[in-house]
N, C-alpha and C positions, 0 to 999 in steps of 0.2 A: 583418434586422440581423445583421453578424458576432460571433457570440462572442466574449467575452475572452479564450478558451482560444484559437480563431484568428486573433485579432486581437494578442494580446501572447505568447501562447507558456503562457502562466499563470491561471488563474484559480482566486478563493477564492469559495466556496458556502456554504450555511445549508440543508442537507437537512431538520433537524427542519421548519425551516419549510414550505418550498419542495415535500414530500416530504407533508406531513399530512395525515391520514388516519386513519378510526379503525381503534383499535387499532393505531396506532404507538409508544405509551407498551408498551405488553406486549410487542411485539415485540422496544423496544431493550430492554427488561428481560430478556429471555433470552439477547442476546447479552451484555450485559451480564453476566448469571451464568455464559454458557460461558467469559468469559475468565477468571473468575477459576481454573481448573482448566486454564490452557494448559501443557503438558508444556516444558521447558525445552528452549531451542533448542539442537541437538545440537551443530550445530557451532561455537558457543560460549557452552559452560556457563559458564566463569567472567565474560560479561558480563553478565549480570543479564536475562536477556534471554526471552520464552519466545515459542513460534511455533507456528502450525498453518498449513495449507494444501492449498486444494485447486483444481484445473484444470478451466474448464469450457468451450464453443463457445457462442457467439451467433449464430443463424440469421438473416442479415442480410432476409429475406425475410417467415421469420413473427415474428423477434422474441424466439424460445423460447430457453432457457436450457437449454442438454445438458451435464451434470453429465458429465465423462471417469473413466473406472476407475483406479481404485486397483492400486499394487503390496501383496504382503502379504511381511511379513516377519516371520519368528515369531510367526505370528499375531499382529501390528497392521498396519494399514491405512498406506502411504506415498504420499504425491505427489509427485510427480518435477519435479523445476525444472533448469531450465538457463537459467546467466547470459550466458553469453559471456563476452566481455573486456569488460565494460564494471564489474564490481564489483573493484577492484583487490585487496580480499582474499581474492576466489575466484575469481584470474581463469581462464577456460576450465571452470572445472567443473560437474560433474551431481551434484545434490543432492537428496537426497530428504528431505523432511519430516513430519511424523505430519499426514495428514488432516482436512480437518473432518468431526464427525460428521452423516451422510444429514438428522437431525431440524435441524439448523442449515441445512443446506445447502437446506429446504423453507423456512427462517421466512419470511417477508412479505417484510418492511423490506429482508433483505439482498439478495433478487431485486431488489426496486423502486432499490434502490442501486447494482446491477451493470448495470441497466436505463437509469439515471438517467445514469450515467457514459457509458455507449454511446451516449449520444442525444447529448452532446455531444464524442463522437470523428466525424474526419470522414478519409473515403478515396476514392480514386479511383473511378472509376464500375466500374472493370474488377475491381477489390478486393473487388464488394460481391457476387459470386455464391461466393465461397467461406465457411465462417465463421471469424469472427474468433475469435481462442482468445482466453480470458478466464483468467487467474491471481488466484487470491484468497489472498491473506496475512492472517491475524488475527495482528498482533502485539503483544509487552505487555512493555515494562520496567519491572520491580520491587525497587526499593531497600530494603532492609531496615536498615541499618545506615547508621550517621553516618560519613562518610567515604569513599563506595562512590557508585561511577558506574553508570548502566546506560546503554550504549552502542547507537547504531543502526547498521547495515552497509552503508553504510561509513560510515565518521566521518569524511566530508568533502563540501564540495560534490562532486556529481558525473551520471552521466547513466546510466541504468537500461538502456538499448539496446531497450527494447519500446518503439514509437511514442505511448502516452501510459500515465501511470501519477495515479492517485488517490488520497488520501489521506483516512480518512475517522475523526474523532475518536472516542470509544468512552466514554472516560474519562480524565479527568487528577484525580490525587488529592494530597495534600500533596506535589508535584513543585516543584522550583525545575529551571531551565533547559527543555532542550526545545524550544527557537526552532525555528522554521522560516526557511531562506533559501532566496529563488530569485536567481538569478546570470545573467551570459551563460555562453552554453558554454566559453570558455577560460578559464575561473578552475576547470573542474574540478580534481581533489584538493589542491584548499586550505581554510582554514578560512576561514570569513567575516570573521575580524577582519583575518585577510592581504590582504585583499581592496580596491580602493580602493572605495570606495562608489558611483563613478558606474558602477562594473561590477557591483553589487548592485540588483538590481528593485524587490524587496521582502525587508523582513524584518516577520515578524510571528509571533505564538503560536496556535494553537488550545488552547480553552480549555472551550467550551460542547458538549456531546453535539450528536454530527453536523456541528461546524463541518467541515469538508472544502478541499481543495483538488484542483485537477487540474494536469497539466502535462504537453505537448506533447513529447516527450523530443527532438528535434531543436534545438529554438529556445533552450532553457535548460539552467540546471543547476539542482540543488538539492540541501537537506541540514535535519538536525534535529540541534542537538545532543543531549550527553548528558542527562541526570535526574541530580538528586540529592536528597535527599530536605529537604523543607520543614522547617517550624517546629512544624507538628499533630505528633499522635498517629497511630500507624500508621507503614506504608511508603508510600514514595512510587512512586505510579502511573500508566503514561501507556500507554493503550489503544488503537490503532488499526488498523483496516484498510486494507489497500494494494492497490488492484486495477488490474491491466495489462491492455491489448489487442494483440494485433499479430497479424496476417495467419499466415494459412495461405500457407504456402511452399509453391510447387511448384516440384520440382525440375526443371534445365536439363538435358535428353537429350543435348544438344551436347555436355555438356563430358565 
């Protein structure tokens, strides 16, 4: 049977479910406590926004999961990203982020998740002897005050340029907004209210630990708006991991 993910460009998942196993309650409890200590995202402190990340290889053959090395910078550990042109607030640049720590980078769930996500990317026959690089984002906007947004990058529908990217919930805490939209690919950088609706797929929220999505980065677009903070007690919080696949380039000698 074809997946949703290559049958519609989009599909939404239930990991806690689909993923159970004992000692999956422990496991998302740890990731759960590392985010609440995520270092604020450097290249923009004033959006309310914190980030870690770290780059790893999927051995199309045995399976395994090879953690890539770290840059160090004043003594702390960075990971290196490059967007291309495809994020309009940074477009062309090389970014480095504060890593995740080696003890997270071993827990269970989040292998079984980076694992989970690979089973339903699909490549060419000829794709599948090199390995696929894997990006892992943990990221978390946290609203502290009445009045104050915390924003995702980019705040607009739009297309990641890795051939599929996943989104995997963590926590949502006294949040108001946070949508999720997926689009066709020409309504990138607009907002979904710009949009006519028969050019919108889906919109919907993740709500529940582990709700997820995936997406096809060719076929669609997407976007989440911003947060602000609910009616509870506390800040308002939205937790998630974001993981990419895309092929090992080799280079053309020709050119």
């Amino acid at each position: 049977m074809m997946s949703q993910l290559k049958n519609k460009g989009y599909a939404i998942y239930d990991y806690m479910e689909t993923l159970k196993y004992e000692g999956i309650e422990e496991d998302y409890e740890a990731l759960l406590e590392y985010f609440e200590y995520l270092p604020v995202d450097d290249y923009a402190p004033e959006l309310n926004r914190y980030r870690r990340y770290s780059r790893a290889l999927v051995l199309p053959a045995s399976k395994n999961i090879e953690w890539l090395p770290n840059v160090v910078r004043d003594g702390r550990e960075y990971a290196a990203y490059f967007q291309g042109k495809f994020n309009p607030e940074h477009p062309g640049s090389y970014r480095e982020f504060h890593a995740i720590d080696p003890h997270i980078l071993e827990n269970t769930l989040l292998k079984k998740i980076i694992m989970a996500d690979y089973e339903e990317t699909f490549w060419g026959e000829e794709d599948m002897i090199m390995p696929i690089h894997v990006g892992v984002h943990f990221v978390k906007l946290e609203v502290d005050e009445e009045g104050e947004r915390a924003v995702s990058s980019p705040d607009c529908l739009h297309q990641d340029g890795e051939p599929f990217t996943f989104a995997h919930l963590i926590e949502r805490r006294n949040a108001e907004g946070g949508i999720n939209a997926i689009g066709i690919p020409s309504v990138s950088g607009s907002q979904p209210e710009e949009v006519d609706e028969d050019k919108l797929h889906e919109v919907f929220e993740l709500n529940r630990p582990l709700e997820s999505y995936g997406v096809e980065d060719s076929s669609v677009s997407h976007y989440v708006g911003p947060i602000t903070k609910g009616g509870g007690e506390g800040p308002a919080v939205r937790s998630v991991i974001l993981i990419d696949y895309q092929l090992t380039v080799v280079a053309d000698m020709d050119e």
